[in-house]
N, C-alpha and C positions, 0 to 999 in steps of 0.2 A: 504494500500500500504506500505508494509513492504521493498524492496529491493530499493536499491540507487543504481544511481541513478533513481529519476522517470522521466520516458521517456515522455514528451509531444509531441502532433504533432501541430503545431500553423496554421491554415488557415487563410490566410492574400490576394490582390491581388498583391499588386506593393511592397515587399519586399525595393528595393530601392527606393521609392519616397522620399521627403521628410516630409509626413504626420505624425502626431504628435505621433501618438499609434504604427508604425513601428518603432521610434525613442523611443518609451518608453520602448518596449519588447526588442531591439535591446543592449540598455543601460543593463537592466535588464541580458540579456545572457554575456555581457561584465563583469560584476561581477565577474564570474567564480566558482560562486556556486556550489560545488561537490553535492547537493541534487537534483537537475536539469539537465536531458538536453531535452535544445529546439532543435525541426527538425520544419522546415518550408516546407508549402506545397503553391508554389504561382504559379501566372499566368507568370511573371516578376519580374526580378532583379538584380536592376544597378552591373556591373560586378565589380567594386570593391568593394560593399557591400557582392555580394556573395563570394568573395574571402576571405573575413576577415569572413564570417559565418564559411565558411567552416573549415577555420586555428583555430576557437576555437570548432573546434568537432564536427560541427550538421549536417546534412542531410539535401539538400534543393531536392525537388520535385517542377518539372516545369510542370505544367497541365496545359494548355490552356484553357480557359472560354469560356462553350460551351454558343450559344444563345437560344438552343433549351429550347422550353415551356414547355420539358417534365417532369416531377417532378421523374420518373420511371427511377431508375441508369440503365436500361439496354435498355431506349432507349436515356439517356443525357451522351456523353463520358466523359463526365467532371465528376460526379459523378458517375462512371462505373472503374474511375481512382483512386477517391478518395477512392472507397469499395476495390480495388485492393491493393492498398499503405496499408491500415489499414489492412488486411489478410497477408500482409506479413509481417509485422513487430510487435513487442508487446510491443504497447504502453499501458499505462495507463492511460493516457488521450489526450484529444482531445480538442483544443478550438480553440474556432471559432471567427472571427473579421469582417465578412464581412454579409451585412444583404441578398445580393445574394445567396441564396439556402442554408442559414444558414440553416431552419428547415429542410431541406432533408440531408443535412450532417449531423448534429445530428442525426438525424432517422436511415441513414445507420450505426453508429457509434452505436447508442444502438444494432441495429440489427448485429453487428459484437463484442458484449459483451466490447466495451471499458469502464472499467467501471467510469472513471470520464469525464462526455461531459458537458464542459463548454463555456459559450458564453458572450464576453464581448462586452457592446453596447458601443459605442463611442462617437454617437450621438442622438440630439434627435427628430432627422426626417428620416424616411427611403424615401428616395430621389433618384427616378430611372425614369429615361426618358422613360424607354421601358415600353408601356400598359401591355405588357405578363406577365411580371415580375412583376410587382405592382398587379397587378389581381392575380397573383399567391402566391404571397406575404399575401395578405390580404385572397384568400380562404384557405390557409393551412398552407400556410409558417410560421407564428405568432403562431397556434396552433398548431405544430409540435415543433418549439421554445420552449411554454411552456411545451408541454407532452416529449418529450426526451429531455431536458437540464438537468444535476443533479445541475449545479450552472448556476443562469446569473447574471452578475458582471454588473452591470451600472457605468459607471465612474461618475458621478456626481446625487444629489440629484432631477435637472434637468428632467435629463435624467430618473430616477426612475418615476416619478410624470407621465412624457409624457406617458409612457410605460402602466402606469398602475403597476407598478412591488412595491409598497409598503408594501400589507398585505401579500405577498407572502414570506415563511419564509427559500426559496433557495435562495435569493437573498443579496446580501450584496454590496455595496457599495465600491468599489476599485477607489482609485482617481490616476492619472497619474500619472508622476513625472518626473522628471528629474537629470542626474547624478551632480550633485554640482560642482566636482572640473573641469567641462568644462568650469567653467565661473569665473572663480577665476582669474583673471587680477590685475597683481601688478600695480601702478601708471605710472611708466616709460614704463612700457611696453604695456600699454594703449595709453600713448601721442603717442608714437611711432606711433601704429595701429591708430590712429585719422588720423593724417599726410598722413601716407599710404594710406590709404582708398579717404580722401579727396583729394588726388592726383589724384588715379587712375579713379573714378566719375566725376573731376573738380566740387568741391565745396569748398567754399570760406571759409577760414578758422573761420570765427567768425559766422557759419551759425549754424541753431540751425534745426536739422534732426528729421525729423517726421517718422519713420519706420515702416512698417510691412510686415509680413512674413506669406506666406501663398499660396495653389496654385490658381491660376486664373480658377476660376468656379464661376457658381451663389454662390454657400453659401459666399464665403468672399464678397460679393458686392463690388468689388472694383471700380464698379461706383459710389457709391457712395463718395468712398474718391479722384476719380479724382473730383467731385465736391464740394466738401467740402475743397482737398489741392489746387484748382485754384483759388478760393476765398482768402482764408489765403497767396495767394503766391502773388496774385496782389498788397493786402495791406502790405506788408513786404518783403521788397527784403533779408531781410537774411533767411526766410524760403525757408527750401527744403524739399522733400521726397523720402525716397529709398523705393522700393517695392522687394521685394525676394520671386522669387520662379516660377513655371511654370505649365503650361497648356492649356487644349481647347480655353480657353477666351483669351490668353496670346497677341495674335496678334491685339484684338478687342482694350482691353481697351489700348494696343499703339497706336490706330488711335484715341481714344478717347484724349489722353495726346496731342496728334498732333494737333487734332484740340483747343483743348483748349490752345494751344499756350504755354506750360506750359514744354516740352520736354524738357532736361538740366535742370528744377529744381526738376522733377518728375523722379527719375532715377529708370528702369527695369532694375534689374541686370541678371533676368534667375535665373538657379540653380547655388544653392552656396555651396560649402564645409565646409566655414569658418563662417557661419550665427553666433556662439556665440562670434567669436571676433569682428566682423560688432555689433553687438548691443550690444556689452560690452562696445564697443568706440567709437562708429560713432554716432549711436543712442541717442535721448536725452526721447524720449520717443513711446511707441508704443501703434497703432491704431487698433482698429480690429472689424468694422463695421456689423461683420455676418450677415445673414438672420437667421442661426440656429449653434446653436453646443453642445457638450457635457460639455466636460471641458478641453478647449484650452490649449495644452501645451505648446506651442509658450509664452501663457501669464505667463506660469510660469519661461518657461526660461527667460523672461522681469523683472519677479522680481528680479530671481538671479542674474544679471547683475545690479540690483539698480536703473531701470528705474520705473516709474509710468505707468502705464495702461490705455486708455479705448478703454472699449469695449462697443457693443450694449447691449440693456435687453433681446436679445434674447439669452444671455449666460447667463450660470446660476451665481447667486448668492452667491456661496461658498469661493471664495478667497477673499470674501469683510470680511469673520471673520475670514481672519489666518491676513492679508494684510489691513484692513480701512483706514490706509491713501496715500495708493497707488493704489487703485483700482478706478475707475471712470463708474460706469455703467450709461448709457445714450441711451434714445430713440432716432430712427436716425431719427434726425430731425438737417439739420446742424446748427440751432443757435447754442442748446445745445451742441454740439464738438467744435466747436469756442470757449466757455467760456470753456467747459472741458479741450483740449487739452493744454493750458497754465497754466492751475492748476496741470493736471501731471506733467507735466515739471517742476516746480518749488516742485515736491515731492523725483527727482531724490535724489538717497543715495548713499554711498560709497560700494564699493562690500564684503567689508569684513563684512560692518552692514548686509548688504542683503545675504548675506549667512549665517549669525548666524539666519536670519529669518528662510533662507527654512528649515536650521537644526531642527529647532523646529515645524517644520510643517510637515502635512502627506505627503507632494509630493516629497522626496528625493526618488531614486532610491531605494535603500538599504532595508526604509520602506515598499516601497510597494512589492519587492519581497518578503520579509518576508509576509504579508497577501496573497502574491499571492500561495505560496509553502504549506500556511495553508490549500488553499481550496482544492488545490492537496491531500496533504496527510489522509482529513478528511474525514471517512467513509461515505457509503452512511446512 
């Protein structure tokens, strides 16, 4: 691929959510890299996200996600759309972010000569309600994945291991990241945002905030941490917890907070705009219980802000060697977070130390477009 820029097409579904890998590609196009441009092909996406894609250049395509079983683009509209898009336009490659008829989009993409179809996995469980799709998934979808992918990008080591994807030598290792200077918060202007925040929630000023951020579904268990922060909240009136973020469960685990009597220290906030100034200053440490994940970017944005971590063992183990005295992995069992989450807390650092870390670590923005632009450009 000789001509600049190189055109990708990115398959994603919710464009606007606020999940970690559309906030990493998002940051990554914010760069403003002249050797790139991203188009996005989604189901959804929050309108002032698509307004700001659009204002730095890129192409968003709205396809609606068909339900149909068919793997055949000319009896599923949804990949009937996706072979249409790829024939009119000359990309040079295509990467894919959703495990949803990930192998039938690469299949139409080799069969329309795109010639770099790339697939990065995010997590390390393909997790779908619908039998059709899982069934479809597992008789073809995987081996369509591995015979038309020319790169699959696993974000964590994790993730490679579940996959199977080690001795395979198209594969390489791409870790998240996040942009640095959204978390760079001077001193005054942190107290400031404490105040604010602790106003607008009503929480007591000398309270010590237990946070996480994430959407409400099975993989974050956040039943778990309504039972795990009901405990910690009965023995300590200066604990609270903020929860961020939305979806399916979103209404569930409120009735849950309700009945555990626990409502007013256990704050739902919904979706937020301002998530890195909320855990730059509000925040004293964060929680993140999964059932499964890749490589949580949330947790990295937790470092850049100077906070301590823990998470379940069902995340992988890689930020425990850029990060060991900020990381906390623990099996969810809530003795162990009881003892954990008071040992993060007392690991919290100042942001200027914590971003001299992520500088020297592979999860800054900057780095990984750089390894990302390599796989683009490198022949087959």
């Amino acid at each position: 691929m000789k001509r600049l820029p190189i055109r990708v097409l990115h398959v994603f579904g919710d464009l606007g959510s606020a999940g970690g890998a559309e906030k990493w590609f998002l940051e990554m196009l914010r760069l403003g890299d002249f050797r790139v441009r991203f188009d996005f092909l989604v189901n959804i996406c929050d309108e002032a996200v698509l307004n700001e894609v659009i204002g730095l250049g890129s192409a968003v395509y709205f396809v609606p996600f068909s339900r149909s079983p068919f793997p055949s683009s000319c009896l599923n509209p949804y990949l009937n759309s996706v072979r249409n898009i790829l024939r009119a336009n000359r990309y040079d490659a295509i990467h894919v972010h959703q495990f949803d008829l990930a192998g039938e989009i690469l299949r139409i993409a080799a069969q329309e000569h795109i010639p770099k179809r790339v697939m990065t996995i995010h997590a390390s469980v393909y997790d779908n309600t619908r039998f059709h799709r899982r069934l479809a998934h597992y008789i073809f979808g995987r081996r369509w994945i591995f015979k038309y992918a020319t790169d699959i990008l696993p974000c964590s080591k994790l993730v490679a291991e579940t996959f199977g994807l080690d001795e395979i030598t198209r594969v390489k290792i791409i870790h998240p990241a996040v942009d640095i200077e959204r978390f760079t918060i001077d001193d005054a202007r942190r107290n400031e945002l404490r105040t604010k925040y602790q106003t607008e929630f009503n929480i007591r000023k000398d309270a010590v905030v237990i946070g996480h951020v994430g959407r409400f579904t099975r993989q974050k268990n956040h039943k778990f941490l309504v039972q795990l922060l009901a405990e910690m909240i009965r023995g300590n009136e200066k604990i609270y917890a903020v929860f961020i973020g939305v979806g399916e469960l979103f209404e569930g685990i409120r009735r849950e907070v309700i009945d555990a009597g626990v409502l007013g220290r256990i704050i739902l906030t919904g979706k937020r705009d301002d998530v890195p100034a909320i855990m730059g200053s509000l925040f004293d440490v964060l929680v993140l219980p999964s059932l499964y994940e890749g490589l949580p970017i949330v947790a990295i944005e937790a470092l850049a802000s100077g906070l301590g971590v823990v998470y379940s063992d069902n995340v992988t183990a890689e930020l425990e060697q850029f990060f060991p005295t900020r990381i906390f992995r623990q099996k969810l069992k809530i003795n162990n977070w009881l003892t954990a989450i008071p040992n993060a807390i007392n690991t919290k650092i100042i942001p200027k130390q914590a971003i001299t870390e992520l500088i020297n670590s592979p999860f800054s923005t900057r780095k990984s477009l750089e390894e990302i632009i390599s796989v683009y450009e490198n022949s087959q």
